[in-house]
Backbone atoms as SQL, in Angstrom:
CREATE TABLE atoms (id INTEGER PRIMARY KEY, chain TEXT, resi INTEGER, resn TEXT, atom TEXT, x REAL, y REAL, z REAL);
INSERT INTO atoms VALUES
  (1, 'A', 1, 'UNK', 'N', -14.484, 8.153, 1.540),
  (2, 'A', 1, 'UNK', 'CA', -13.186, 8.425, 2.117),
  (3, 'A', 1, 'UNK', 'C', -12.826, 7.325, 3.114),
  (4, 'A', 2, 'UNK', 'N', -11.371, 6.887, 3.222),
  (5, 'A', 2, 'UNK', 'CA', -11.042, 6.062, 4.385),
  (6, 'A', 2, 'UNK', 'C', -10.716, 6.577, 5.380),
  (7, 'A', 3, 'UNK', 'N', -10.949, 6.415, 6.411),
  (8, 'A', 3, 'UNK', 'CA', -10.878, 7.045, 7.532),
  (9, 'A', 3, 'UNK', 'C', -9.206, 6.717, 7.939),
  (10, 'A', 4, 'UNK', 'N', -8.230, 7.554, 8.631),
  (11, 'A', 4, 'UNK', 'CA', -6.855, 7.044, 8.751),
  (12, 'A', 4, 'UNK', 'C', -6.919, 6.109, 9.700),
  (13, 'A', 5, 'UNK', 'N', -7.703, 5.742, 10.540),
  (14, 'A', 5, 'UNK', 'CA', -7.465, 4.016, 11.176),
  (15, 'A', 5, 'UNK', 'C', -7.572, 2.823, 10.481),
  (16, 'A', 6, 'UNK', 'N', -8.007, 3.580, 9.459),
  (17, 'A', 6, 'UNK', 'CA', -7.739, 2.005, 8.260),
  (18, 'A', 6, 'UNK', 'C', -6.622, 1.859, 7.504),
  (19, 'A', 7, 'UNK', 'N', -5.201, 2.734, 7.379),
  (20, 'A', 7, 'UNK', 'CA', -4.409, 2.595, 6.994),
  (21, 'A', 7, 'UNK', 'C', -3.540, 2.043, 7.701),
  (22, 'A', 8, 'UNK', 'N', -2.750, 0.698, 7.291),
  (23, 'A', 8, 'UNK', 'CA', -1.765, 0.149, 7.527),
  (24, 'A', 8, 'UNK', 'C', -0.479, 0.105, 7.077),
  (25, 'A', 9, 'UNK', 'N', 0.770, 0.672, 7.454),
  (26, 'A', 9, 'UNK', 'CA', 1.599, 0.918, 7.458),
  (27, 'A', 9, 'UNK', 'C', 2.157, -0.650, 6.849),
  (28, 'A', 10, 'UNK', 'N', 3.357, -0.689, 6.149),
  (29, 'A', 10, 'UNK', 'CA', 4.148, -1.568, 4.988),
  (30, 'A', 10, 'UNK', 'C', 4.586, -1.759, 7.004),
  (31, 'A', 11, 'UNK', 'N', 5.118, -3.629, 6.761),
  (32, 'A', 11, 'UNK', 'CA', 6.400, -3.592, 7.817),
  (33, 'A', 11, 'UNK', 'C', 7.848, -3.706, 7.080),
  (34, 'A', 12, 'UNK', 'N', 7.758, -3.333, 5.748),
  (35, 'A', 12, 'UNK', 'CA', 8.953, -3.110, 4.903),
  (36, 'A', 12, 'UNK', 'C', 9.272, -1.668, 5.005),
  (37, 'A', 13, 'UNK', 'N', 9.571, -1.043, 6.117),
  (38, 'A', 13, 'UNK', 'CA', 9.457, 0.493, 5.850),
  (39, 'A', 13, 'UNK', 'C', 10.712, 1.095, 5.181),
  (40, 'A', 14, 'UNK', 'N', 12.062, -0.331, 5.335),
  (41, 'A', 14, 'UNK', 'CA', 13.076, 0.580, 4.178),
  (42, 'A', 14, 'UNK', 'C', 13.863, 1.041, 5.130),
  (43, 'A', 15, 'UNK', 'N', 15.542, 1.488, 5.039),
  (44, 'A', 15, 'UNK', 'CA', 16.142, 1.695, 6.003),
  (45, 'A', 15, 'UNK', 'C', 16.260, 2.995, 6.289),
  (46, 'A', 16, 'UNK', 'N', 16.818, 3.384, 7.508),
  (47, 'A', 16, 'UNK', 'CA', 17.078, 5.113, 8.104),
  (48, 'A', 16, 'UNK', 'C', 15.912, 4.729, 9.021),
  (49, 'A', 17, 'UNK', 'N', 15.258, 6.188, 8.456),
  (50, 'A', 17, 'UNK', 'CA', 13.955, 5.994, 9.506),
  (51, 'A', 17, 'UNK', 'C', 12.727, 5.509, 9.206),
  (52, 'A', 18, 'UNK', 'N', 12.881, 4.505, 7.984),
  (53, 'A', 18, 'UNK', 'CA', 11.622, 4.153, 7.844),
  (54, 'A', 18, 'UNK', 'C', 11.038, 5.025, 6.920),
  (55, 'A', 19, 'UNK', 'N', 11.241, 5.767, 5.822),
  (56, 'A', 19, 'UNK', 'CA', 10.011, 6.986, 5.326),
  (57, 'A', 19, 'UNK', 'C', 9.756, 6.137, 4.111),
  (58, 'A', 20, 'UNK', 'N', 10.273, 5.220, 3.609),
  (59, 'A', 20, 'UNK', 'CA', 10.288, 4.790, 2.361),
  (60, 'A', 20, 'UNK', 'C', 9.414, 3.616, 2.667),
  (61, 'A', 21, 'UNK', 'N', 8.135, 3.974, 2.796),
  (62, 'A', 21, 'UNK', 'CA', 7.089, 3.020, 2.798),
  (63, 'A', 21, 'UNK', 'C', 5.660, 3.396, 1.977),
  (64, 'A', 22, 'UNK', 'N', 5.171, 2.080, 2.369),
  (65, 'A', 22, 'UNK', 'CA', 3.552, 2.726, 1.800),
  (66, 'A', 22, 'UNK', 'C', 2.496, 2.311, 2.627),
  (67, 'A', 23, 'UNK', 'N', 1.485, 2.566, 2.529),
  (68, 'A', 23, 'UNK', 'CA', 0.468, 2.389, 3.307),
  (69, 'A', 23, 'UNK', 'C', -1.016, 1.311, 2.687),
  (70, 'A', 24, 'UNK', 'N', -1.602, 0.317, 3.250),
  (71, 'A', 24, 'UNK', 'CA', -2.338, -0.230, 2.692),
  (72, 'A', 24, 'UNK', 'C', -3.545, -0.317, 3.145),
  (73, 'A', 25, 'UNK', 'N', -4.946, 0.155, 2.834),
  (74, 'A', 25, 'UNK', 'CA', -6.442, -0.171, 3.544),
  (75, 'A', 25, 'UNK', 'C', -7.390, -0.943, 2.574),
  (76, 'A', 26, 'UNK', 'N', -7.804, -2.243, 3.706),
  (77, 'A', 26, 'UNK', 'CA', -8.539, -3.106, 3.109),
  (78, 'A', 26, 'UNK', 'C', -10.163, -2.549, 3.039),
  (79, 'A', 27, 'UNK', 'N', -10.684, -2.593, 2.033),
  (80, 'A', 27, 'UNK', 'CA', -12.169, -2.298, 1.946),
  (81, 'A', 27, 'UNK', 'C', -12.568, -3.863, 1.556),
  (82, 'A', 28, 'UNK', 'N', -14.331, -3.073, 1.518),
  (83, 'A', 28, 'UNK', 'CA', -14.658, -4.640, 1.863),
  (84, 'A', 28, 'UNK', 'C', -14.797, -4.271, -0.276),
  (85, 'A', 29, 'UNK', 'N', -14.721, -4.003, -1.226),
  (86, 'A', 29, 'UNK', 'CA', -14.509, -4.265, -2.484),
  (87, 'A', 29, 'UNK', 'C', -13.315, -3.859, -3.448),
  (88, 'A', 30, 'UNK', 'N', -12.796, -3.224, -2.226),
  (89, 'A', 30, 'UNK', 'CA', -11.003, -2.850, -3.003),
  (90, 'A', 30, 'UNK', 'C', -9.897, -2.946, -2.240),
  (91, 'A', 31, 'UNK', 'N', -8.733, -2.702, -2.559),
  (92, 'A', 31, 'UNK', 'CA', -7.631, -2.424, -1.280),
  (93, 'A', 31, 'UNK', 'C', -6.930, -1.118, -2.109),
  (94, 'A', 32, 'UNK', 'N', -6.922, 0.008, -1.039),
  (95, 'A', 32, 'UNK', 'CA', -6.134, 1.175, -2.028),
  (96, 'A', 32, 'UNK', 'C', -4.541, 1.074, -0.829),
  (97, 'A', 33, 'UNK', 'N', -3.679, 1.491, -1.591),
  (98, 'A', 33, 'UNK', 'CA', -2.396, 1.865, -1.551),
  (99, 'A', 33, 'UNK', 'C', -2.314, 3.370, -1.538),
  (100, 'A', 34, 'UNK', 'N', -1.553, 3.759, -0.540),
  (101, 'A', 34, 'UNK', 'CA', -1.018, 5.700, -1.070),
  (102, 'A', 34, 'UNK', 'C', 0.590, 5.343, -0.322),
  (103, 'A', 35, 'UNK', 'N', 1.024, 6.118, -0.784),
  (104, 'A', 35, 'UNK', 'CA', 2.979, 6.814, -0.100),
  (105, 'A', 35, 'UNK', 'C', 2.483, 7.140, 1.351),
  (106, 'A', 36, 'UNK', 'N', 3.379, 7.005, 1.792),
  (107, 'A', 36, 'UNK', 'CA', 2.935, 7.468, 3.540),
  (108, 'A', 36, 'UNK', 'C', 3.532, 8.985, 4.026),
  (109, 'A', 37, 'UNK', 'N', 4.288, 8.481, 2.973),
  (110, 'A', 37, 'UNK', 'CA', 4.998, 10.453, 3.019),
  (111, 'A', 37, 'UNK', 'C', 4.302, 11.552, 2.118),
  (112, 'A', 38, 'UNK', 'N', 3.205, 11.177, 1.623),
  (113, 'A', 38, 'UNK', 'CA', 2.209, 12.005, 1.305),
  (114, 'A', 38, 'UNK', 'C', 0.882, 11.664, 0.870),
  (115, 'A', 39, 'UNK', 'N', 0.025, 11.497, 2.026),
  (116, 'A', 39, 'UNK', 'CA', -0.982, 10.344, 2.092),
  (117, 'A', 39, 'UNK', 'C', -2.428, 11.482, 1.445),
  (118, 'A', 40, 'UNK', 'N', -1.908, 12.729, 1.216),
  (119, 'A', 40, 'UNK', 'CA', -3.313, 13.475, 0.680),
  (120, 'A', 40, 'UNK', 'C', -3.509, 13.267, -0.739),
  (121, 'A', 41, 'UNK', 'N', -1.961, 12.968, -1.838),
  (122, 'A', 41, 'UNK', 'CA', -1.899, 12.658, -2.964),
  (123, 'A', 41, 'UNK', 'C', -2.518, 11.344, -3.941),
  (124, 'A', 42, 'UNK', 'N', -2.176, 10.816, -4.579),
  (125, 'A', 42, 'UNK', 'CA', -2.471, 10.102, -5.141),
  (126, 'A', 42, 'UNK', 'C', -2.967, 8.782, -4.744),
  (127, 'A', 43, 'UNK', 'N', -4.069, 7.749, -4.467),
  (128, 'A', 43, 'UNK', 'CA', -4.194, 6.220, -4.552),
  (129, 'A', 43, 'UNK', 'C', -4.373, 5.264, -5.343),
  (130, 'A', 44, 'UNK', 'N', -3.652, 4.423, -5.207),
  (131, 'A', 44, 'UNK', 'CA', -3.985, 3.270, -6.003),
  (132, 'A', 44, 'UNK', 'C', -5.129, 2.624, -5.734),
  (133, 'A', 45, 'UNK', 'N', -6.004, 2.136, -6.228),
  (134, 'A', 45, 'UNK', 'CA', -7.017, 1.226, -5.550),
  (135, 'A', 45, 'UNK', 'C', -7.165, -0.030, -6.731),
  (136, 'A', 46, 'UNK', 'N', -7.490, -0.943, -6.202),
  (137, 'A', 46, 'UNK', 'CA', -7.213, -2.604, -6.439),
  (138, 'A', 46, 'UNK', 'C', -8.353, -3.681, -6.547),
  (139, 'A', 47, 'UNK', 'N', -8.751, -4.053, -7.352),
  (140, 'A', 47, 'UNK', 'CA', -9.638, -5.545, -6.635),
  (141, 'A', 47, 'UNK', 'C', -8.987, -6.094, -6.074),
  (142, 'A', 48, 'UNK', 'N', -9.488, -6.774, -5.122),
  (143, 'A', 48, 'UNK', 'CA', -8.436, -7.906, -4.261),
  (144, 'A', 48, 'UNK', 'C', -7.707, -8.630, -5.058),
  (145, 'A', 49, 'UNK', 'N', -8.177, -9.494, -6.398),
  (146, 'A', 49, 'UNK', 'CA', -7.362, -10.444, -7.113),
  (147, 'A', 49, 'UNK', 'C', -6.386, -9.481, -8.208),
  (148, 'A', 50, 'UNK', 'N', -6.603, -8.718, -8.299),
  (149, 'A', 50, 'UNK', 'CA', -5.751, -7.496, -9.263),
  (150, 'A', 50, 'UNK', 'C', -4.383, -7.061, -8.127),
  (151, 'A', 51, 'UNK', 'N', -4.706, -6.810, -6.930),
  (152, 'A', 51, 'UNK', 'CA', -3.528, -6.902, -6.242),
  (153, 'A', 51, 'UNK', 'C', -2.619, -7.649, -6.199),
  (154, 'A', 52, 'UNK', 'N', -3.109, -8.592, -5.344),
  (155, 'A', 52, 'UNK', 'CA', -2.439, -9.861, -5.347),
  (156, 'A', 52, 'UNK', 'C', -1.418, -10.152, -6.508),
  (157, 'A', 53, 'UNK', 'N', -1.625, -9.767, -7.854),
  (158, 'A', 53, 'UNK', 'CA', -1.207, -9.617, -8.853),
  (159, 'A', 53, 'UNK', 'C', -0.612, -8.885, -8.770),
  (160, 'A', 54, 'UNK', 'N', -0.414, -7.556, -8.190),
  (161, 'A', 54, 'UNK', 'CA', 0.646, -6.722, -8.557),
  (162, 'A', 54, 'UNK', 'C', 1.609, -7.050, -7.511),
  (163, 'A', 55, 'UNK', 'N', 1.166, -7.689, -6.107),
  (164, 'A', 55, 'UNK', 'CA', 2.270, -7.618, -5.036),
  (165, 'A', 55, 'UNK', 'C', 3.047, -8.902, -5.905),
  (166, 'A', 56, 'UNK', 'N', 2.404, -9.899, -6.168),
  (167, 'A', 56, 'UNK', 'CA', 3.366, -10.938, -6.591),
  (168, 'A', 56, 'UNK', 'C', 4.390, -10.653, -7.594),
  (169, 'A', 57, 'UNK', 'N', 4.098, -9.865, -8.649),
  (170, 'A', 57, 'UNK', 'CA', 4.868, -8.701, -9.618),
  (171, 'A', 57, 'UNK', 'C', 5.696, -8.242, -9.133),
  (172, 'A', 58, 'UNK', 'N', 5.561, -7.410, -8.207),
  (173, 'A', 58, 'UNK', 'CA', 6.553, -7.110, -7.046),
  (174, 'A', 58, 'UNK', 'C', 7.713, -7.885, -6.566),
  (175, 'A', 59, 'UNK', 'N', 7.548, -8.818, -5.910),
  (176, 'A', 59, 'UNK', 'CA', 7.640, -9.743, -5.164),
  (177, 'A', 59, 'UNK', 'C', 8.849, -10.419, -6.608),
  (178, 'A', 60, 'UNK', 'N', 8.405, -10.871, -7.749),
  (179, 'A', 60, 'UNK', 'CA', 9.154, -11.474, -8.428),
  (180, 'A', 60, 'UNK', 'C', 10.305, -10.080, -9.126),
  (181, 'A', 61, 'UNK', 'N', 10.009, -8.851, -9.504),
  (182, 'A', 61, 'UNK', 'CA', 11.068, -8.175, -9.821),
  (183, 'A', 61, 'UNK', 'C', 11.908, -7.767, -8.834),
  (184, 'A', 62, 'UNK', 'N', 12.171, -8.628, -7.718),
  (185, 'A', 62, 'UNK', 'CA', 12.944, -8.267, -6.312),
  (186, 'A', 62, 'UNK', 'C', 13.863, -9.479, -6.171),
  (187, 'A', 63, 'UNK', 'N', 13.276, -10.407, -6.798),
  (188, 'A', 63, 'UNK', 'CA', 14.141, -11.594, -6.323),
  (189, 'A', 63, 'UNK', 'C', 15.412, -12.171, -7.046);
């Protein structure tokens, strides 16, 4: 389990108040992702180079 001081909050939180974010914790062999508006549900978890891959994915269907 990650403990919640390892979750880092997006600084993209999205406008209003911010709920439209996600949350990110680095391990030392994965990085998992969850919704921040419901952090008991579902995670993503990542190799580091498999991320990177998806943020850049990201990153290009935005631009």
């Amino acid at each position: 389990m990650i403990t919640p001081t390892a979750w880092k909050k997006s600084s993209f939180s999205g406008g209003g108040e911010g709920n439209d974010c996600v949350e990110v914790a680095h391990r030392r062999t994965h990085i998992s992702v969850r919704d921040s508006k419901a952090p008991a549900r579902a995670t993503l978890t990542f190799r580091p180079g498999s991320f990177a891959a998806f943020v850049s994915a990201l990153q290009a269907a935005h631009s």
